[in-house]
Biopython code that builds the backbone (N, CA, C, O; Angstrom):
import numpy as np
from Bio.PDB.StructureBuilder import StructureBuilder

atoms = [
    (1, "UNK", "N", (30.551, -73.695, -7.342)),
    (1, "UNK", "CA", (29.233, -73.539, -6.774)),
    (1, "UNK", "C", (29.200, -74.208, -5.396)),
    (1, "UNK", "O", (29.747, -75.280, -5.133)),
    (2, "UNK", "N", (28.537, -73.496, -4.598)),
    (2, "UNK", "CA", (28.140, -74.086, -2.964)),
    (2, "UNK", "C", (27.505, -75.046, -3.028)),
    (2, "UNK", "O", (26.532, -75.201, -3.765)),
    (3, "UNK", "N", (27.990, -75.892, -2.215)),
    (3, "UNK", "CA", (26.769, -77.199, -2.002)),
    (3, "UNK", "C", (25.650, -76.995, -1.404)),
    (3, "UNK", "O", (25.745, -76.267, -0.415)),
    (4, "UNK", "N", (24.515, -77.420, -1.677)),
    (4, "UNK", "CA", (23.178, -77.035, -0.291)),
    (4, "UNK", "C", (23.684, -77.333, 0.687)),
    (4, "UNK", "O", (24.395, -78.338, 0.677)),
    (5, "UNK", "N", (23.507, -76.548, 1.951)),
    (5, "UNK", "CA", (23.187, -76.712, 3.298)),
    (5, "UNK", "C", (24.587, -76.830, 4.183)),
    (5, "UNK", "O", (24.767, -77.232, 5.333)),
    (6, "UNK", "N", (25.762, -76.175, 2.905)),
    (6, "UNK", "CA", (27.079, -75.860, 3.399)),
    (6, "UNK", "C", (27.209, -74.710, 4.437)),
    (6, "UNK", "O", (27.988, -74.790, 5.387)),
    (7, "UNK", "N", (26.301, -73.495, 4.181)),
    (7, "UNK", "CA", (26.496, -72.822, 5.155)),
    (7, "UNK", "C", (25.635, -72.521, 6.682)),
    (7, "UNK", "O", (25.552, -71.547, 7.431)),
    (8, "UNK", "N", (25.046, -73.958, 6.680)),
    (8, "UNK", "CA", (24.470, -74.139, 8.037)),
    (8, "UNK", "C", (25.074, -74.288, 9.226)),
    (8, "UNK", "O", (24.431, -74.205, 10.272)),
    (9, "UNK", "N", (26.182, -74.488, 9.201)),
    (9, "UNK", "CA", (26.740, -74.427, 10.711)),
    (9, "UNK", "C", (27.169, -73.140, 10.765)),
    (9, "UNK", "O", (27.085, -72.548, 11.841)),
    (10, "UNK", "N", (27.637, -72.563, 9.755)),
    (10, "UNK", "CA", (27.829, -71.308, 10.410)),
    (10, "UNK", "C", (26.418, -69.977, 10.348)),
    (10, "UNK", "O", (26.760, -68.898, 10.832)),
    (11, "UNK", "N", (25.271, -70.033, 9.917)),
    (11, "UNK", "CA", (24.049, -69.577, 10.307)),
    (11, "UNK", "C", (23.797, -70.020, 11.478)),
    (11, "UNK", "O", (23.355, -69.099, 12.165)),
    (12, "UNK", "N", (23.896, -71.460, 12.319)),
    (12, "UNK", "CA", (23.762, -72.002, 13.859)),
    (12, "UNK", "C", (24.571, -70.788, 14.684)),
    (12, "UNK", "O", (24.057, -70.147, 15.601)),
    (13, "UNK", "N", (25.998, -70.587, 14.161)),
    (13, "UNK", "CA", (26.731, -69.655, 14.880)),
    (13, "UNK", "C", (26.431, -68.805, 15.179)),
    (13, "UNK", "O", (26.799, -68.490, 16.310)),
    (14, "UNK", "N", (25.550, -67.806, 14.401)),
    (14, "UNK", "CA", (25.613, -66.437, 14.326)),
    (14, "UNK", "C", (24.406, -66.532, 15.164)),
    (14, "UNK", "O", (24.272, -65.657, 16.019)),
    (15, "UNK", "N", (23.323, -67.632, 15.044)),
    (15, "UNK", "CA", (21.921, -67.489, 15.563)),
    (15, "UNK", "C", (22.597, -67.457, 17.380)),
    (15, "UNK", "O", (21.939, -66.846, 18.221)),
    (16, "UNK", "N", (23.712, -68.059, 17.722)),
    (16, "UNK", "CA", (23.795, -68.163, 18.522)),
    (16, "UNK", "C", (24.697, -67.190, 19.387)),
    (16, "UNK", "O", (24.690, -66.998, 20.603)),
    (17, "UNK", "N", (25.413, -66.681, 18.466)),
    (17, "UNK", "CA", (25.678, -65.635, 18.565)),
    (17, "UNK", "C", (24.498, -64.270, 19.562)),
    (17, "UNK", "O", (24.442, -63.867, 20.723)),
    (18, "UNK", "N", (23.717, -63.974, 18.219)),
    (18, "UNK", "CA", (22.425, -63.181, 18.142)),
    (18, "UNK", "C", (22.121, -63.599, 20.006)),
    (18, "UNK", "O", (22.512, -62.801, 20.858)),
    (19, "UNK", "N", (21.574, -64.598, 20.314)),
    (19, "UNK", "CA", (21.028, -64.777, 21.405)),
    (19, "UNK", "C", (21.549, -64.403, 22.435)),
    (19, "UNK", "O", (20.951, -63.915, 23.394)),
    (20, "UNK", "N", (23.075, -64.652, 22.315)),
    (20, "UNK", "CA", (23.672, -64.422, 23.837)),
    (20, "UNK", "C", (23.738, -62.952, 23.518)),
    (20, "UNK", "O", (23.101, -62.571, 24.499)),
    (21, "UNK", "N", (24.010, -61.943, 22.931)),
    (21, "UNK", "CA", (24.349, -60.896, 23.055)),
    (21, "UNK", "C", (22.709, -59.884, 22.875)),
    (21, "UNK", "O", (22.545, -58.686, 22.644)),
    (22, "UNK", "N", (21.651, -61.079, 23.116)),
    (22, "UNK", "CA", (20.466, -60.110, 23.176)),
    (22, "UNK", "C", (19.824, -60.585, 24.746)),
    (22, "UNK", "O", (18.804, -60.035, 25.163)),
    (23, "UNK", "N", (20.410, -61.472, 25.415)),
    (23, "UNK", "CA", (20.277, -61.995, 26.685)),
    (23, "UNK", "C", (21.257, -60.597, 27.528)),
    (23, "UNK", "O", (20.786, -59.769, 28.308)),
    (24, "UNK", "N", (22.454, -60.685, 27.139)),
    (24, "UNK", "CA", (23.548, -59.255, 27.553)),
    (24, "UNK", "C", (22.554, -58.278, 27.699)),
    (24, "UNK", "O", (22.101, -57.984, 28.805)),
    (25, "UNK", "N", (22.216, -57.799, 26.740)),
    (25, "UNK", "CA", (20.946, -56.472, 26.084)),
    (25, "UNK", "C", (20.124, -56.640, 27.045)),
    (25, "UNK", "O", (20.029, -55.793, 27.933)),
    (26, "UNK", "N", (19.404, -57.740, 27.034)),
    (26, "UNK", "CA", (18.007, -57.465, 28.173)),
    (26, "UNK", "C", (18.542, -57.344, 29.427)),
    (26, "UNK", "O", (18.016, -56.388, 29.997)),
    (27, "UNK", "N", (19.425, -57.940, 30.160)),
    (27, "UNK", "CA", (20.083, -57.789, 31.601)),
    (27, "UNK", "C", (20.538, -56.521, 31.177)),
    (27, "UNK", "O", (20.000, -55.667, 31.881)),
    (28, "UNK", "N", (21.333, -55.995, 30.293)),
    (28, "UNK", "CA", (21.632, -54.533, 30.726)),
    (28, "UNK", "C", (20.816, -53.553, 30.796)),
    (28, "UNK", "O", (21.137, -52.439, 31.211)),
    (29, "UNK", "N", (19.691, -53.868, 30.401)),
    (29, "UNK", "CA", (18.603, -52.444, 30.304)),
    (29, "UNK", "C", (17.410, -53.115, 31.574)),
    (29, "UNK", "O", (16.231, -52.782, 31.693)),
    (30, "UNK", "N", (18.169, -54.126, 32.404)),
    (30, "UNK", "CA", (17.018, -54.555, 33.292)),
    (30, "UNK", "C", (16.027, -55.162, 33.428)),
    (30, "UNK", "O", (15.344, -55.228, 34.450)),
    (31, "UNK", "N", (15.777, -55.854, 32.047)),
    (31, "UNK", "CA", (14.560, -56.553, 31.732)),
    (31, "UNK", "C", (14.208, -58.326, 31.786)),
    (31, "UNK", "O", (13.233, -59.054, 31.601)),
    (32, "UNK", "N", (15.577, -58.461, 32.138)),
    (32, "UNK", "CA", (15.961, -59.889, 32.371)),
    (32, "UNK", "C", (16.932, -59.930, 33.178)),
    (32, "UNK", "O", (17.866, -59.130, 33.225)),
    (33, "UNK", "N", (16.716, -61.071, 34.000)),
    (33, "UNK", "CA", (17.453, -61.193, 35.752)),
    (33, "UNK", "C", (18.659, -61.596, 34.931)),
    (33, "UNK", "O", (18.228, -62.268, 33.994)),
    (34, "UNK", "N", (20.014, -61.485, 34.857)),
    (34, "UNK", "CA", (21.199, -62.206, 35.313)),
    (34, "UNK", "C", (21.095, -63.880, 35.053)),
    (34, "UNK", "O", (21.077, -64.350, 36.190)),
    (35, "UNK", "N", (21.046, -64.602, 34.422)),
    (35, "UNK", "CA", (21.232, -65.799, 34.618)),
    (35, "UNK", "C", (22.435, -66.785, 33.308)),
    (35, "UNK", "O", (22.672, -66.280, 32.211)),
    (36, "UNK", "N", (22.878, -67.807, 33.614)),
    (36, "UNK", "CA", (23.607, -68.474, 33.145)),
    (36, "UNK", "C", (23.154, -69.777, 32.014)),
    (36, "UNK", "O", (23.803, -70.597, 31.364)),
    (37, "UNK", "N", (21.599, -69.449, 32.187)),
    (37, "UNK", "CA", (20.577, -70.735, 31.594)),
    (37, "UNK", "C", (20.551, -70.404, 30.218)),
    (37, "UNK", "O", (20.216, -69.457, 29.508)),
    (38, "UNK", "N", (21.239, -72.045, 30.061)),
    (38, "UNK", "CA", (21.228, -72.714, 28.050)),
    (38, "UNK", "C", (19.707, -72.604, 27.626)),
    (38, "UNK", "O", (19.010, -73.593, 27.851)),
    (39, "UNK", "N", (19.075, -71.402, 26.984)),
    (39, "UNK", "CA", (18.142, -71.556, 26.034)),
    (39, "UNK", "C", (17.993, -73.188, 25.071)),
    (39, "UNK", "O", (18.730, -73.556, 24.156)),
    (40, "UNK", "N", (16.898, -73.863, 25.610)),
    (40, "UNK", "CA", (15.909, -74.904, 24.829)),
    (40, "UNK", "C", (16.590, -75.310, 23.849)),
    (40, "UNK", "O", (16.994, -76.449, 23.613)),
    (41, "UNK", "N", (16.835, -73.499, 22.744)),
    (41, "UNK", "CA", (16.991, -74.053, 21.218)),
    (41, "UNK", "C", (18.062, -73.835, 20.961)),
    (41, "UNK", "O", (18.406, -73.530, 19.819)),
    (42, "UNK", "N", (18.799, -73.925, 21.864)),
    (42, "UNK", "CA", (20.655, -74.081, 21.370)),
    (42, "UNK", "C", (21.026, -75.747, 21.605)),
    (42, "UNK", "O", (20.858, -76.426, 22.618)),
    (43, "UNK", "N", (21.557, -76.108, 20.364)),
    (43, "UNK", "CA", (21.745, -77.858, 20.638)),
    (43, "UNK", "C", (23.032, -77.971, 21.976)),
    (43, "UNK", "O", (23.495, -76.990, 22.559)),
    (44, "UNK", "N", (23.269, -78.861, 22.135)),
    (44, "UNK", "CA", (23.983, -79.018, 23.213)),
    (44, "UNK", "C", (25.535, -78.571, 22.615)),
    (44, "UNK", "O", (26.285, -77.863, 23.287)),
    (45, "UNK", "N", (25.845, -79.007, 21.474)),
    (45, "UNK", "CA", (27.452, -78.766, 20.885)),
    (45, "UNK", "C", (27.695, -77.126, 21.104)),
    (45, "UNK", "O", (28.801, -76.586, 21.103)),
    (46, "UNK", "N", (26.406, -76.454, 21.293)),
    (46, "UNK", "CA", (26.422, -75.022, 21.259)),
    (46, "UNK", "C", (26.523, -74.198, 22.331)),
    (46, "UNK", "O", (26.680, -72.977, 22.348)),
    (47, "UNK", "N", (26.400, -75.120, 23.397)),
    (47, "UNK", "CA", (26.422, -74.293, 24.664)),
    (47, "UNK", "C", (27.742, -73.438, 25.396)),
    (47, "UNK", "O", (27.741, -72.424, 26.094)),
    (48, "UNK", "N", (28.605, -74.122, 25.021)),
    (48, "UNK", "CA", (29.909, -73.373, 25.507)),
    (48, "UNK", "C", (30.266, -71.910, 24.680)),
    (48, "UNK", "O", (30.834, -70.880, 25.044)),
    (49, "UNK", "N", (29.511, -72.434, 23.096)),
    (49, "UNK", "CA", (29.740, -71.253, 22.463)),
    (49, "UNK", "C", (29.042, -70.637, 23.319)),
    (49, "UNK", "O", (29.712, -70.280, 24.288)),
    (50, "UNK", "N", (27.718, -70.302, 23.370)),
    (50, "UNK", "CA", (26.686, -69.228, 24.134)),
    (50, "UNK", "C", (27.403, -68.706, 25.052)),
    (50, "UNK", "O", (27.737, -67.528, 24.923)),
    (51, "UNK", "N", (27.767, -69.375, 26.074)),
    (51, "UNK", "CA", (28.702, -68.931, 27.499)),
    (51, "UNK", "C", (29.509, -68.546, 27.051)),
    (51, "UNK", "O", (30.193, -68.111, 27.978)),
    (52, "UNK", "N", (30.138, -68.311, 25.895)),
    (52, "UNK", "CA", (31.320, -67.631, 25.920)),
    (52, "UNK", "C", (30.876, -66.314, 25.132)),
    (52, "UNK", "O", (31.036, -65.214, 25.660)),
    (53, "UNK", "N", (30.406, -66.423, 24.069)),
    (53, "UNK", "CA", (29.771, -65.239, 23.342)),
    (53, "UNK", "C", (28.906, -64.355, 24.316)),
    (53, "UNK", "O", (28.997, -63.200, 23.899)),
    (54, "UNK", "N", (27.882, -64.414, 25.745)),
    (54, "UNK", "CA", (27.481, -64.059, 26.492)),
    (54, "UNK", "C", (27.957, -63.263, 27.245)),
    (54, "UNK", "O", (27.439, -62.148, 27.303)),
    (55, "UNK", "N", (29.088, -63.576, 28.060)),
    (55, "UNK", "CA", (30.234, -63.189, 28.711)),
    (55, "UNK", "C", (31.257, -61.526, 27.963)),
    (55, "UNK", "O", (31.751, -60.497, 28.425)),
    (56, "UNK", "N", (31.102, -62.173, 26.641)),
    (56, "UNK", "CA", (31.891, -61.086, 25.995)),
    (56, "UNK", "C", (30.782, -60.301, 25.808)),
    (56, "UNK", "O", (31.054, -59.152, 26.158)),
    (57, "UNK", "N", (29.834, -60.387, 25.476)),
    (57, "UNK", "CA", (28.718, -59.302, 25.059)),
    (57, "UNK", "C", (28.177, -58.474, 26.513)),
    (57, "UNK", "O", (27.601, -57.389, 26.592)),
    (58, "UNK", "N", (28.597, -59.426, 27.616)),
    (58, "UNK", "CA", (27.835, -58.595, 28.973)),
    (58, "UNK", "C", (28.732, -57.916, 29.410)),
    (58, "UNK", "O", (28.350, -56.894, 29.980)),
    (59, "UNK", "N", (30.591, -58.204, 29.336)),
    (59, "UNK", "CA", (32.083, -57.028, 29.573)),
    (59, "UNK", "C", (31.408, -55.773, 28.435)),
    (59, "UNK", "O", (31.412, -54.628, 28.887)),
    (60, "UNK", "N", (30.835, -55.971, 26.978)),
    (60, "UNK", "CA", (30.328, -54.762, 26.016)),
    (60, "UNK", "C", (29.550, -54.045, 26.855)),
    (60, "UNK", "O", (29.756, -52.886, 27.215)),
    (61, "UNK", "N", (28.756, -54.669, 27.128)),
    (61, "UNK", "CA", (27.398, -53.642, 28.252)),
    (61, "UNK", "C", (27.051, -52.879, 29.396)),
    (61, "UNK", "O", (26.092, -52.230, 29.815)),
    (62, "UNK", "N", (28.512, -53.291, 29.838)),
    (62, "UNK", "CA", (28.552, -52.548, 31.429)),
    (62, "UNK", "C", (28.048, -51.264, 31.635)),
    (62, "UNK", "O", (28.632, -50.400, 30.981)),
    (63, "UNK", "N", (27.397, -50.992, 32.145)),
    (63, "UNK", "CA", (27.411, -49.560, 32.141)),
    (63, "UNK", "C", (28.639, -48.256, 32.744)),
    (63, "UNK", "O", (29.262, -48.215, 33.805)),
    (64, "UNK", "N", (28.632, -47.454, 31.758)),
    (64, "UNK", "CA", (29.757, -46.446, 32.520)),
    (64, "UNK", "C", (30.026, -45.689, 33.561)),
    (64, "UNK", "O", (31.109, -45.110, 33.641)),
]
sb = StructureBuilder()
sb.init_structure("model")
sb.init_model(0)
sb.init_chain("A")
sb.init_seg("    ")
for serial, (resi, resn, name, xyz) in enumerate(atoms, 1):
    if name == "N":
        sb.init_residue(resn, " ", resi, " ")
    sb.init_atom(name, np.array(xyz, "f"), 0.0, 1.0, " ", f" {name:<3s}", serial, name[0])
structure = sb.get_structure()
């Protein structure tokens, strides 16, 4: 059996995940400027993830 609250770091992941690749989404359809700025609610241990998950989700979006 799982312990409580074992699979919280990796729900942090995915949330953070989710964000950068819906930041990608809004810059690709124009609705959000281009920028490099750590969202509030990503803790700090999380930020490099974002920048990197971001990056890969905005090479997905290019347009053709």
């Amino acid at each position: 059996m799982a312990k409580m609250g074992e699979n919280v770091p990796r729900i942090i992941d995915k949330a953070v995940d989710f964000m950068a690749s819906s930041q990608a989404f809004m810059e690709y359809l124009k609705k959000s400027p281009r920028s490099n700025r750590i969202p509030a609610e990503i803790p700090d241990e999380k930020a490099a993830l974002f920048l990197e998950r971001l990056d890969y989700y905005r090479a997905l979006y290019k347009p053709a």
